[in-house]
C-alpha positions in Angstrom: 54.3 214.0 133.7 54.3 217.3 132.0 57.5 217.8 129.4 58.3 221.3 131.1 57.9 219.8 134.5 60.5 216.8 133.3 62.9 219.4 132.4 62.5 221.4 135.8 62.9 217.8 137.7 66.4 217.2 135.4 67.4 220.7 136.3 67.0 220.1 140.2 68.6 216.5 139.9 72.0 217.6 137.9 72.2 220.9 139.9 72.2 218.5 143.5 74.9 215.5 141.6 76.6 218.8 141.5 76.3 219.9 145.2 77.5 216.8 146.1 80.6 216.5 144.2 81.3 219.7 145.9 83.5 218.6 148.8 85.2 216.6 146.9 86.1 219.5 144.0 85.8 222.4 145.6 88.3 224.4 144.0 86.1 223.4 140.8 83.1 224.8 142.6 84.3 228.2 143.3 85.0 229.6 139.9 83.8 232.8 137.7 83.5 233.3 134.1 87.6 233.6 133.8 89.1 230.2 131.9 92.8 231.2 133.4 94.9 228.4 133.5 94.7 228.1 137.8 99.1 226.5 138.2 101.8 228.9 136.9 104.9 227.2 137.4 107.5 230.7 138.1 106.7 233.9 140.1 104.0 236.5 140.1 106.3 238.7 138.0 107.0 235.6 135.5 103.5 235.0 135.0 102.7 239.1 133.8 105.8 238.7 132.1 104.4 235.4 130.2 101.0 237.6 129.1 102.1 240.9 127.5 99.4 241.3 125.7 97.4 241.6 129.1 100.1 242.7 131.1 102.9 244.3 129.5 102.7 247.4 130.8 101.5 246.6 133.9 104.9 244.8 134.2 106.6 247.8 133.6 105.7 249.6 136.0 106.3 247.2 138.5 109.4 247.6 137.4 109.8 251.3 137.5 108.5 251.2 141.0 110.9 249.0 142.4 108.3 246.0 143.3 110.0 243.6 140.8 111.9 241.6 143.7 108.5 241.9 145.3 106.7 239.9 142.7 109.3 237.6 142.2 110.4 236.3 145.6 107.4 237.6 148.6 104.2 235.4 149.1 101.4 238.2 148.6 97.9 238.2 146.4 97.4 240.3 143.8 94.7 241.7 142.3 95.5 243.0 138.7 94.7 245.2 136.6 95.1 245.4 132.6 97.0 247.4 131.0 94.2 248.7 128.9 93.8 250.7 132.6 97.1 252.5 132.1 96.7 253.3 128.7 93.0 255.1 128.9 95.0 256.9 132.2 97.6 258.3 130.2 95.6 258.8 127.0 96.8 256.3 124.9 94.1 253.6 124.3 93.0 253.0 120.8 90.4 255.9 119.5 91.6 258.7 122.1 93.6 261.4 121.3 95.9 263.8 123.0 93.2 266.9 123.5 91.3 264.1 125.4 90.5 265.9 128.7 89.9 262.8 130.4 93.3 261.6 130.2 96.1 262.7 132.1 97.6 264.0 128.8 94.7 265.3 127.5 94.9 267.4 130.9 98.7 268.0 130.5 97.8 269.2 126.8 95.4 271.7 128.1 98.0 273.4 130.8 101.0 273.3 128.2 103.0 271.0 130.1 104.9 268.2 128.5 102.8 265.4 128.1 103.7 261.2 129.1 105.4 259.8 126.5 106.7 257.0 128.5 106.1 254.9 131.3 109.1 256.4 133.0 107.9 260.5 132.4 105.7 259.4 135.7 107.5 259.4 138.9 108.0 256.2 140.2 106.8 256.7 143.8 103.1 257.3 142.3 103.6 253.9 140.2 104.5 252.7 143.5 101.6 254.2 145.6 99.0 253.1 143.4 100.0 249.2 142.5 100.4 248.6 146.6 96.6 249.2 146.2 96.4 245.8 144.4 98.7 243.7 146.7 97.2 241.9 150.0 99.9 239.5 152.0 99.2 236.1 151.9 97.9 233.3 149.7 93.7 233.8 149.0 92.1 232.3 146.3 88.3 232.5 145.7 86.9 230.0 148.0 89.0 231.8 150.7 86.8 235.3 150.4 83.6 235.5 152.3 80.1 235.7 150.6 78.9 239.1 149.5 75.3 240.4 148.2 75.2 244.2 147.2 71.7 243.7 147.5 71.7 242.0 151.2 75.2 243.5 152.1 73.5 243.4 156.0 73.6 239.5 155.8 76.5 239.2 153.1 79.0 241.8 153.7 82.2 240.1 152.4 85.3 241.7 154.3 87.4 244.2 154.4 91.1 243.5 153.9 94.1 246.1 153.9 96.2 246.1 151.2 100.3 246.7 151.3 99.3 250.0 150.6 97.2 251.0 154.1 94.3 251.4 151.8 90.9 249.3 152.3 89.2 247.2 150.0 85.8 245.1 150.8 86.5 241.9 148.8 83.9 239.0 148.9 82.2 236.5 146.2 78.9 236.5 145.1 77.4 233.5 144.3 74.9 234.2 141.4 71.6 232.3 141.3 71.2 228.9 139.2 68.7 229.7 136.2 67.0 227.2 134.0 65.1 229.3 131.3 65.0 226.6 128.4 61.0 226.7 128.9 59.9 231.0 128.6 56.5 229.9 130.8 58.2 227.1 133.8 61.4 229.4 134.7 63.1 227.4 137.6 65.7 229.7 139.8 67.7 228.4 142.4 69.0 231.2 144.6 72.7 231.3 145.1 73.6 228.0 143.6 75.3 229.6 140.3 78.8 230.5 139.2 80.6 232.5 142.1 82.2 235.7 141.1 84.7 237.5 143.1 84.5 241.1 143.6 86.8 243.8 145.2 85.4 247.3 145.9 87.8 250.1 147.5 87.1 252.1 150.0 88.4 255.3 149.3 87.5 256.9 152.9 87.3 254.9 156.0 85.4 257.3 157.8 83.1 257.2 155.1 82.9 253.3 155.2 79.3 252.9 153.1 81.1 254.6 150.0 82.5 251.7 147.6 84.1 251.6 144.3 83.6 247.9 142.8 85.2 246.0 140.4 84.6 242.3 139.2 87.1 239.9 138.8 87.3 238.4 135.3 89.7 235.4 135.9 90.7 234.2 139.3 92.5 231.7 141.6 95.7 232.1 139.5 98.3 230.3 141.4 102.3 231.4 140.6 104.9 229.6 143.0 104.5 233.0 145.6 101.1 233.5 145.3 97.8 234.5 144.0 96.9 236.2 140.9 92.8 237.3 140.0 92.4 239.7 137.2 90.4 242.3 137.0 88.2 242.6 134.5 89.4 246.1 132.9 86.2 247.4 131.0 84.4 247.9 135.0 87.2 249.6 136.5 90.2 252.0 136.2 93.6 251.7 137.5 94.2 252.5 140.9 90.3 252.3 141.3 89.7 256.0 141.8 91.4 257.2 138.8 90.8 260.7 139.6 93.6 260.7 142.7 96.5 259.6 140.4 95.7 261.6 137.8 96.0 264.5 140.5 99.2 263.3 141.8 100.9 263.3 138.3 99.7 266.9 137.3 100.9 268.2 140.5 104.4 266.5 139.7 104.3 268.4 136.6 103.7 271.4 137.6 107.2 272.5 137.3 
C-alpha cells in the first residue's frame, strides 16, 4: 500500500474512533477554537469580574445600566463582547486618537461638544439598550444551537432567537470540514466533521430578514452557576453589533 494512501486510511480510522466516542463526550465534541475554562463556580457578573483584562469595562457598564442583579442572580445566556468593543466605540483603543471620526469622540470632537471621558458621561439607558442585545433567557451552550452553513443557509439555517432586548439574532454552529493536508498531492476532506464554531448574526430589520450582521464566537460553553457565557471574538465585530445606531443615540444625547 502506497505511503500517502496509509496516511489517508489513518486519517479516516482516528477521525471515526472519534465519532464514536461522541455520544459518550459530547460536550467535548461540540467545541471552537476558544480554550475557556467550561465551570465557573460564582455568577455571570463574578466571572467578567474575575477577567478584567477581557471584561473590565464591560462590567462596568453592566453596572451603570442597572443589570448587575441581573448577572448575578437571573438564569439567562450571554453573548459577550470585549471590551476592546467599547474602547474603539468611544475612541479610546490603543493607536486612535481624539480627531478620530470614527469614534463617537472623534465625532463629538468635530461638533464641539464635550467628549466621553468616562464610562458614566453615557447615559445609562443606552448602556442598557444595547447590552440586552447580548442577553437570551435560558441556559444554551453550543451543542444546544442548531447547524448553520452561510453557504447552504436553505438546508442550514440555524435559528432565530430574541434577545431580552426584542431584537433578533440568527445564532447557529457551523461545523467546519475535517482536513488532512499532510500530503500537498492526496488531500483527504471530510465534510462537516471538523471543529464546530458558534456564530450569532443580528438582524437589524425584521422586515428585512435576509440582511445579517455576523459575529463568531471565540470561546464558548462558559458555564457560571446562572448561566451561560460565549465570547465573542472582538476583532469581527463591534459592540452592540451595528455600531453605527449607538453611536447615534449618544450624539443625539449630547446635543445639548
Amino acid at each position: 500500500m502506497r505511503k500517502d494512501n496509509i496516511s489517508g486510511y489513518v486519517f479516516i480510522m482516528i477521525l471515526a474512533l472519534l465519532c464514536s466516542l461522541a455520544s459518550c463526550k459530547q460536550d467535548e465534541y461540540y467545541e471552537d477554537g476558544g480554550l475557556a475554562q467550561a465551570k465557573f463556580n460564582g455568577s455571570i457578573m463574578a466571572y467578567l469580574d474575575s477577567k478584567p483584562r477581557e471584561f473590565d469595562t464591560i462590567a462596568q457598564i453592566i453596572r451603570l445600566a442597572g443589570l448587575e442583579e441581573d448577572f448575578k442572580t437571573k438564569e439567562f445566556t450571554f453573548f459577550a463582547p470585549r471590551d476592546e468593543n467599547i474602547k474603539t466605540l468611544i475612541g479610546q483603543a490603543k493607536g486612535t486618537t481624539v480627531d478620530d471620526i470614527y469614534s463617537v469622540n472623534g465625532r463629538l470632537y468635530t461638533l464641539g461638544r464635550d467628549t466621553i471621558k468616562t464610562l458614566a458621561d453615557v447615559d445609562s439607558t443606552i448602556w442598557r439598550k444595547y447590552l440586552l442585545r447580548y442577553m437570551f433567557t435560558g441556559k444554551r451552550k453550543l451543542m444546544d444551537y442548531p447547524q448553520i452553513d452561510f453557504d447552504l443557509l436553505n438546508v442550514y439555517k440555524g435559528q432565530n432567537y430574541t434577545a431580552l432586548g426584542n431584537t433578533v439574532s440568527n445564532i447557529g454552529v457551523v461545523y467546519n470540514d475535517a482536513i488532512n493536508d499532510a500530503d500537498p498531492n492526496n488531500v483527504t476532506r471530510l465534510k462537516y466533521m471538523g471543529y464546530r464554531q458558534l456564530y450569532i448574526s443580528y438582524i437589524p430589520d425584521v422586515s428585512r430578514p435576509s440582511v445579517w450582521i455576523s459575529c463568531p464566537i471565540a470561546s464558548s460553553d462558559i458555564q457560571p452557576d446562572n448561566g451561560v457565557v460565549h465570547v465573542i471574538d472582538y476583532t469581527r465585530s463591534r459592540f452592540g453589533f451595528q455600531e453605527y445606531d449607538i453611536m447615534l443615540d449618544i450624539l443625539e444625547s449630547k446635543r445639548y
